[in-house]
C-alpha positions in Angstrom: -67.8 -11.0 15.3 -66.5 -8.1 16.6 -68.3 -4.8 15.3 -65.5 -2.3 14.2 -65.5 1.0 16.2 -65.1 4.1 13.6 -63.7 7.2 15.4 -65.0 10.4 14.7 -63.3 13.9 14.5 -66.2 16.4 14.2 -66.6 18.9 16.4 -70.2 20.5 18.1 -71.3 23.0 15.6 -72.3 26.6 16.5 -73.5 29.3 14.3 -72.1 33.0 13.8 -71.3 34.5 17.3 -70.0 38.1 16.6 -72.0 39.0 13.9 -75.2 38.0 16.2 -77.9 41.0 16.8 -77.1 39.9 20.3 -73.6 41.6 20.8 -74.7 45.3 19.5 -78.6 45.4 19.3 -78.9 48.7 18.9 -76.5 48.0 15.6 -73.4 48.6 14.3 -72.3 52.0 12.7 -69.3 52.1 10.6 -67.3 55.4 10.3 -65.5 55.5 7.2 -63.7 59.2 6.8 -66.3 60.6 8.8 -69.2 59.0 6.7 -71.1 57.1 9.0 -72.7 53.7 7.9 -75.5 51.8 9.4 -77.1 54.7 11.1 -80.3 56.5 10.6 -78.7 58.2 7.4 -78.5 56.3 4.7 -75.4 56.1 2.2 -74.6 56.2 -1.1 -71.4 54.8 -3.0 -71.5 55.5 -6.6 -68.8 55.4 -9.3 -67.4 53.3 -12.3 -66.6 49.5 -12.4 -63.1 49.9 -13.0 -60.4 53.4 -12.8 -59.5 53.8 -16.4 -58.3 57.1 -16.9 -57.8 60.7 -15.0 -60.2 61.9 -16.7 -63.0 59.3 -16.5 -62.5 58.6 -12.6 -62.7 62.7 -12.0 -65.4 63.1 -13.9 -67.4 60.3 -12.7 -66.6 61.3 -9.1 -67.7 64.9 -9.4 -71.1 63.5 -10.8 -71.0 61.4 -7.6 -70.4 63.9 -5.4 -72.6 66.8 -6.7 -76.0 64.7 -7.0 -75.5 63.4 -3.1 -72.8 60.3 -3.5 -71.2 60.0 -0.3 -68.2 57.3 -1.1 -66.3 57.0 -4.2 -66.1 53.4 -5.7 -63.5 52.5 -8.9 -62.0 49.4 -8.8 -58.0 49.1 -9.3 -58.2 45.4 -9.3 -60.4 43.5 -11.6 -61.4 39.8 -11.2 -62.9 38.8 -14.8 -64.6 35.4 -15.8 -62.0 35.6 -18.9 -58.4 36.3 -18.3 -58.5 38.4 -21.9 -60.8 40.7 -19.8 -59.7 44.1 -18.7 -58.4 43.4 -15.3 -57.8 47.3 -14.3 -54.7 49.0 -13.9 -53.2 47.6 -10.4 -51.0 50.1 -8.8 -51.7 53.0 -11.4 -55.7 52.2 -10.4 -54.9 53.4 -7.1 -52.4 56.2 -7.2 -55.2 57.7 -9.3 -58.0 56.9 -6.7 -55.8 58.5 -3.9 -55.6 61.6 -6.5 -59.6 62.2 -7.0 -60.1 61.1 -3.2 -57.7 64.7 -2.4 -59.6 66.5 -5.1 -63.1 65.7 -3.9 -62.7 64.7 -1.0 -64.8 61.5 -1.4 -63.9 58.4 0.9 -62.8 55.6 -1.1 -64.1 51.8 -1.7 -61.7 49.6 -3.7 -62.0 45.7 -4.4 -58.8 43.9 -3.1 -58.2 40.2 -4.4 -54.9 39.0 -3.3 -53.4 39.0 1.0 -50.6 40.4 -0.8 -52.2 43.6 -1.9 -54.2 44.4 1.4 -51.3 47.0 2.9 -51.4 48.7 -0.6 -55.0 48.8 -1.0 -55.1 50.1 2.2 -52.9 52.9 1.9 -55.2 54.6 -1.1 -58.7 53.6 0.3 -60.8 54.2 3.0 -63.0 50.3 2.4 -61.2 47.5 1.6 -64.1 45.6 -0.7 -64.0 41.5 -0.8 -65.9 40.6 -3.2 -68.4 38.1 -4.1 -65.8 35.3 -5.7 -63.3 36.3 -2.6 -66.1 35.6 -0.1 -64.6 32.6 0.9 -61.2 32.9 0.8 -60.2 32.9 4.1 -56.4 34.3 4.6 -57.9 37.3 2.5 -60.4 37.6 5.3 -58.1 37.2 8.3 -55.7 39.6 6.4 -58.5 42.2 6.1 -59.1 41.4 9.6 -55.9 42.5 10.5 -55.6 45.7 8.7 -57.9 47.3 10.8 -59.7 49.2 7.9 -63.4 48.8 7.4 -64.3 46.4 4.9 -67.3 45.8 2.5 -67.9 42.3 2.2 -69.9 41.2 -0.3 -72.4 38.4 -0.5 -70.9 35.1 -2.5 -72.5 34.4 -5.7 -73.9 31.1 -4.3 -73.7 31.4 -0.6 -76.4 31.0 2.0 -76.6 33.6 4.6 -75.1 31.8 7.2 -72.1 30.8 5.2 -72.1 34.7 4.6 -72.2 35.7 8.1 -69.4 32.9 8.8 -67.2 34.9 6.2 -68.0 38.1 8.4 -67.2 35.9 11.6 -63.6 35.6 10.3 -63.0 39.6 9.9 -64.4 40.4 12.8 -62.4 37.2 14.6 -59.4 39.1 13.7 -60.3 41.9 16.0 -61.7 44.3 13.1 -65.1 45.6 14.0 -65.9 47.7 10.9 -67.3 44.9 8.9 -70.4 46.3 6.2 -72.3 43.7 4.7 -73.5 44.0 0.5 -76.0 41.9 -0.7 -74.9 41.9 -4.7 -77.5 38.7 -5.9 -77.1 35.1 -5.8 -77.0 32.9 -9.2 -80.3 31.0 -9.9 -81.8 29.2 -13.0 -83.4 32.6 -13.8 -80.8 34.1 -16.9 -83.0 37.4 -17.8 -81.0 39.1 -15.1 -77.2 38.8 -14.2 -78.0 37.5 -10.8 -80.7 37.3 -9.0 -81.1 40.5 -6.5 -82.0 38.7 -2.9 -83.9 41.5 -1.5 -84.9 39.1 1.7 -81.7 39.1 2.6 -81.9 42.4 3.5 -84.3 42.0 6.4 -82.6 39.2 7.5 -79.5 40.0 7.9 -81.2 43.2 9.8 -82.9 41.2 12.5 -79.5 38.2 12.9 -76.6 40.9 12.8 -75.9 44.1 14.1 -73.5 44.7 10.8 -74.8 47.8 8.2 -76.4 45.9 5.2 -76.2 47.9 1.9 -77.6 46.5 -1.6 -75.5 46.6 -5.1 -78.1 46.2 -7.5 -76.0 47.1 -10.7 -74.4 43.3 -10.5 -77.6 42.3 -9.2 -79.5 42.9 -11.8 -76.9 44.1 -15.1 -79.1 46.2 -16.6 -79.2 50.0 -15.9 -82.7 50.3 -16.9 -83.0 47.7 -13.5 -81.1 49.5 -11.0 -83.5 52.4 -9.9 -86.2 50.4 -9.5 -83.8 47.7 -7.3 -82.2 50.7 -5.4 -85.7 52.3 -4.2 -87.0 48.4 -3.3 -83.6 48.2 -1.4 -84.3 51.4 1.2 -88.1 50.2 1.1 -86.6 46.9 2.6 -84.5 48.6 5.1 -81.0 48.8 3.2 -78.4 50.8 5.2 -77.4 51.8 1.5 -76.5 51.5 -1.9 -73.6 50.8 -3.7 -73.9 52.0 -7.6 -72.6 52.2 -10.7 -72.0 55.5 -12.9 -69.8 56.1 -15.5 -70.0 59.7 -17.3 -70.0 57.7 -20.7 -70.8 53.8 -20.3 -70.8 53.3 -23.9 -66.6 53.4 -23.6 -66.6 52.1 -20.4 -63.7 49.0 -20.8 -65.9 47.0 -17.5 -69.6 46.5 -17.0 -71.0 49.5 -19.3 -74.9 48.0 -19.6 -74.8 48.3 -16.0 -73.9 51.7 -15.2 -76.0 54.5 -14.7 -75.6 57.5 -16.9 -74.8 60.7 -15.1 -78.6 62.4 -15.8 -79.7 58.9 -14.3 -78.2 58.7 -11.3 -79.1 62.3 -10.9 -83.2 61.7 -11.0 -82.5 58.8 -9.1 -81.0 60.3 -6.3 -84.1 62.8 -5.8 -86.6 59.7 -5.5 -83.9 57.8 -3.1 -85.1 60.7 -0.8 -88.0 60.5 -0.9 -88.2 56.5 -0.2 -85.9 57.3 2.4 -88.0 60.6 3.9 -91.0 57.5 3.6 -89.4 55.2 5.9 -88.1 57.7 8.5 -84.5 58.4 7.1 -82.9 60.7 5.1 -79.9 60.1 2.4 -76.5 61.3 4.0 -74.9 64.6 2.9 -71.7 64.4 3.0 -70.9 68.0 4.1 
């Protein structure tokens, strides 16, 4: 009897390319408004979950910028677990972003979630941020890609590193160089944390890309009392930076109050950042 031939359609496969320490090994530095990330400085991006007022986002950015922050986070756009969640407040979000960024001059990082929002996003801030549930959702990468704007990718919730530099492959693909990679913790069986924080990830993705790596370890840990011991670990491990939660009163805040820093807290915590940093042979940047 005739044995049946079965054809097969896969095709040789190669790992990440233009993320490889290869093509840049002296490493990637990403201006963003004249901040520059992935250098010898090290940066800080500090600010609420989610824009919910004038008042909270001026506030809160003021704090930011007068302990050290560099770059202004608030997001516009909320992706929630449950759709009765406060999901942020879209367009508004933004206008008001665009707002503080002329007051304070702070550079901007805002979460977009949708290819349709990526020219609007864009036009209020300075980092388009994917997010970890948008880590694999590839026309939102392309599009990102396209826009030309640096973006902050953050580290899927359940992702190997590969498949996380693969993600960064498709930016990057696109002809956008500015890619800045966040490790923000994986999900594990451990449930005393939010997620776990993955702080190997941060020398490896050091020694396989050239990309900035910076740490998030409010939703990698979801607990304030958590972060500044995560945030000095991070810069111990060789973190390009940090990207942090603080909200001038957390106990209103409508998104991810237990995890943000209080403004006294992120204050201290900026004074022992230096001195980890002075330890390793860098310095926090001043924005000037």
């Amino acid at each position: 009897m005739e044995m049946e031939t079965v054809a097969t359609h896969s095709e040789p496969r190669t790992g990440p390319r233009l993320t490889s320490r290869s093509m840049n090994p002296e490493g990637t530095v990403v201006n963003v408004g004249g901040v520059p990330i992935g250098g010898k400085e090290i940066v800080v991006m500090a600010g609420p979950c989610a824009v919910e007022s004038l008042e909270q986002l001026s506030v809160t950015a003021r704090i930011v910028r007068d302990h050290g922050g560099a770059v202004l986070r608030g997001g516009a756009f909320k992706p929630r677990t449950s759709p009765y969640s406060f999901q942020g407040l879209g367009e508004e979000g933004l206008k008001l972003l665009g707002q503080v960024k002329g007051e304070t001059g702070l550079p901007v990082v805002s979460e977009v979630m949708d290819t349709r929002e990526v020219e609007n996003v864009a036009k209020y801030a300075d980092i388009l941020q994917i997010g970890s549930r948008n880590m694999q959702n590839f026309p939102l990468l392309k599009e990102a890609g396209d826009s030309r704007v640096p973006v902050l990718l953050k580290r899927g919730m359940m992702a190997t590193i590969e498949e996380y530099l693969f993600a960064a492959e498709y930016i990057l693909s696109r002809g956008n160089p500015s890619v800045i990679l966040c490790e923000r913790g994986i999900r594990t069986f451990e449930s005393s944390t939010r997620f776990t924080l993955d702080l190997n990830a941060i020398p490896i993705l050091k020694h396989e890309t050239h990309l900035p790596v910076i740490v998030d370890p409010s939703h990698g840990t979801g607990h304030r009392w958590l972060v500044p011991s995560m945030a000095r670990a991070a810069l111990a491990a060789g973190a390009d930076g940090l990207l942090m939660e603080v909200h001038y009163c957390p106990e209103d805040a409508l998104c991810d109050g237990t995890q943000a820093l209080y403004p006294e807290d992120f204050g201290k915590l900026m004074e022992e950042l230096r001195k980890i940093a002075a330890a390793v042979g860098r310095s926090i940047y001043v924005p000037a």
